[in-house]
Backbone as CSV, one residue per row, in Angstrom:
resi,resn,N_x,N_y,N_z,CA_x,CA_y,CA_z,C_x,C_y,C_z
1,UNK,138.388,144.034,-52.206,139.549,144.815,-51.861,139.811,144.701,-50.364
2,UNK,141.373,144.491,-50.158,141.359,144.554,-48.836,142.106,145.824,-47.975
3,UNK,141.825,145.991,-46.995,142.222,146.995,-46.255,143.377,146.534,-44.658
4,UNK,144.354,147.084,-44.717,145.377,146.811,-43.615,145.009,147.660,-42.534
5,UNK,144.696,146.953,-41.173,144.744,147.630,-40.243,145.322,147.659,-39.288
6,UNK,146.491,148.650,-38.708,147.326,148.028,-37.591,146.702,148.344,-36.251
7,UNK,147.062,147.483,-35.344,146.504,147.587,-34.061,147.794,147.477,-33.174
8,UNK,147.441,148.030,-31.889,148.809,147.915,-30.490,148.381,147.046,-29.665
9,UNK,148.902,145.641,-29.086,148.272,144.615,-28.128,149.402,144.990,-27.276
10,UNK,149.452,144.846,-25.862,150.103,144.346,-24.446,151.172,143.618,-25.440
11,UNK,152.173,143.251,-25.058,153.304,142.066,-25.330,152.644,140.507,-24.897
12,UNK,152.086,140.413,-23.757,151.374,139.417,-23.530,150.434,138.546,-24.213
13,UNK,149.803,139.727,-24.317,148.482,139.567,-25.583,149.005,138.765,-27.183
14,UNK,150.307,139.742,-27.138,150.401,139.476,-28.764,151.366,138.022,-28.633
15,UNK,151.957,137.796,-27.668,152.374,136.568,-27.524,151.302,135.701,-27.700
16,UNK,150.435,135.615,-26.907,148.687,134.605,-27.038,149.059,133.901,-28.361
17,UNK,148.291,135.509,-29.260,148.133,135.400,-30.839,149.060,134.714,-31.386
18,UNK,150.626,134.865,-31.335,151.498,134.423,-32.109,151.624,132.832,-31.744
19,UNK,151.144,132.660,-30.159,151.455,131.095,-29.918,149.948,130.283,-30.542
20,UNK,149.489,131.014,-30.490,147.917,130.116,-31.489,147.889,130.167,-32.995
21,UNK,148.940,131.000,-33.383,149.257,130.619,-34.989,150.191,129.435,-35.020
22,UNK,151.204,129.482,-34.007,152.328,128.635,-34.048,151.729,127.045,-33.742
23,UNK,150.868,127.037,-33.197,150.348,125.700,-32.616,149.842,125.792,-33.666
24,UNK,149.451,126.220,-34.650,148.801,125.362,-36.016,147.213,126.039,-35.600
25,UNK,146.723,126.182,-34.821,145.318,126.629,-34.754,144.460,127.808,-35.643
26,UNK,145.434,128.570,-36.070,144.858,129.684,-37.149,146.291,129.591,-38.113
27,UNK,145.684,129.917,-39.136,146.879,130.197,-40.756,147.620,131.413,-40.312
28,UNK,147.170,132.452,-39.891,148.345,133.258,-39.972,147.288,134.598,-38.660
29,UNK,148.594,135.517,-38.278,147.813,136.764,-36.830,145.847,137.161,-38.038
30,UNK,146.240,136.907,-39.431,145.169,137.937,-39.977,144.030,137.032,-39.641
31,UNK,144.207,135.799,-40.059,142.894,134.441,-39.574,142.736,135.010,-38.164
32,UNK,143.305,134.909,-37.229,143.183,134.578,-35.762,142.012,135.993,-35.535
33,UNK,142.309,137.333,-36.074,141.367,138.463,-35.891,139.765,138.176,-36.516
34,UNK,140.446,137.752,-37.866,139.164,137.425,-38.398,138.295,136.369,-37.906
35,UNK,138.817,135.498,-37.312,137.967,134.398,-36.288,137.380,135.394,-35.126
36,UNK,138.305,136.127,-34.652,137.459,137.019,-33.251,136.355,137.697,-33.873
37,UNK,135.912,138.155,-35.241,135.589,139.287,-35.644,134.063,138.416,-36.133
38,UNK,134.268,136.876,-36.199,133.291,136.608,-36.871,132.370,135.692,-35.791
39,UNK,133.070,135.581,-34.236,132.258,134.855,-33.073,131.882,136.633,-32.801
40,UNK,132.147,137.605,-32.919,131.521,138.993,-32.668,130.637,138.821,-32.924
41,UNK,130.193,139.041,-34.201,129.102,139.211,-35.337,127.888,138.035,-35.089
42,UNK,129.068,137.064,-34.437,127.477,135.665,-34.467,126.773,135.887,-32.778
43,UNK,127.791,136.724,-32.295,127.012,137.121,-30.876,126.564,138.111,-30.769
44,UNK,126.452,139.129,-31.900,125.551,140.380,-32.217,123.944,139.741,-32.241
45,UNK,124.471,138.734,-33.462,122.811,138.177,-33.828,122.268,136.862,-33.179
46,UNK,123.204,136.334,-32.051,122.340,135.768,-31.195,121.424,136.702,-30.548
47,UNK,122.508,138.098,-30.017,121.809,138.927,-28.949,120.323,139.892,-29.684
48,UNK,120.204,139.964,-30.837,119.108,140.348,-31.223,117.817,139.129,-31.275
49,UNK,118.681,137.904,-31.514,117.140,136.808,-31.713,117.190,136.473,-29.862
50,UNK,118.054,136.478,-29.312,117.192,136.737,-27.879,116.366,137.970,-27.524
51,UNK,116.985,138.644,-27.949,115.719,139.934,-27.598,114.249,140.002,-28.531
52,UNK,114.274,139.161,-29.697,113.265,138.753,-30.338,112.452,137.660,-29.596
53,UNK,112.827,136.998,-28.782,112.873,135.774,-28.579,111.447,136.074,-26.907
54,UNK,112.619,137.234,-26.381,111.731,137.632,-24.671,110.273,138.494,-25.895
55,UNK,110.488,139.763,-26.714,109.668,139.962,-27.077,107.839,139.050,-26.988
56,UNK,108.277,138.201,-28.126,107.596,137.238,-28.263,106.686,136.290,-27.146
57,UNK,107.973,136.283,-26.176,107.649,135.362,-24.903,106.479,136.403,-23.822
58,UNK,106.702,137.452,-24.270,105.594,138.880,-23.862,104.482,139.047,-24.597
59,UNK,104.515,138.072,-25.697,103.305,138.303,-26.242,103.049,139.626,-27.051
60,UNK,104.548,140.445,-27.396,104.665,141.800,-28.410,104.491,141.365,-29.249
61,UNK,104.322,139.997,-30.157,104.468,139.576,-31.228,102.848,139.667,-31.938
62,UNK,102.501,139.805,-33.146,101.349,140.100,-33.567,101.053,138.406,-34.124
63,UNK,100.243,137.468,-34.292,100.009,136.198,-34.861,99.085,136.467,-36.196
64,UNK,100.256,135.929,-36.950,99.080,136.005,-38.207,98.147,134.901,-38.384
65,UNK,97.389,135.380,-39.262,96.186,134.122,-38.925,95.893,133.824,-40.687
66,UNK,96.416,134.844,-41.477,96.517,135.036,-42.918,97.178,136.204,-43.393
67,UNK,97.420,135.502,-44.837,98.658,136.745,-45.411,97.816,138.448,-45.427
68,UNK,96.165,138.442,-45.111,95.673,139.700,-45.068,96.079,140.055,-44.117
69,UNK,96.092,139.711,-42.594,97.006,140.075,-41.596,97.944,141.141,-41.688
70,UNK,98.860,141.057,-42.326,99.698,141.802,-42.900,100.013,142.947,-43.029
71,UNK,98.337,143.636,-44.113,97.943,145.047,-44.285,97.864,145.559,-43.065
């Protein structure tokens, strides 16, 4: 199911959007959000596997040595 959501951009702004549908680069304003919405989401979970990442590099990380480890 989908859900409509309206939003208010600058005139500027919404010009951007409308000239990057028009150049052919996104199908229509709803693609162009949903492209912003989904480099969001992939830079949410970069920013958690970097913070997994320094963890680790600190040596917070536990090494298993076997699946008893675990318990």
């Amino acid at each position: 199911m989908r859900s409509i959501i309206n939003i208010s951009l600058p005139a500027s702004l919404a010009d951007e959007v409308k000239k990057e549908v028009r150049a052919g680069n996104f199908a229509s304003t709803s693609e162009f959000f949903r492209h912003l919405w989904r480099l969001w989401k992939t830079e949410q979970v970069a920013s958690l596997v970097r913070a997994s990442q320094k963890d680790f590099s600190k040596s917070k990380s536990k090494v298993l040595k076997s699946l008893k480890d675990l318990r």
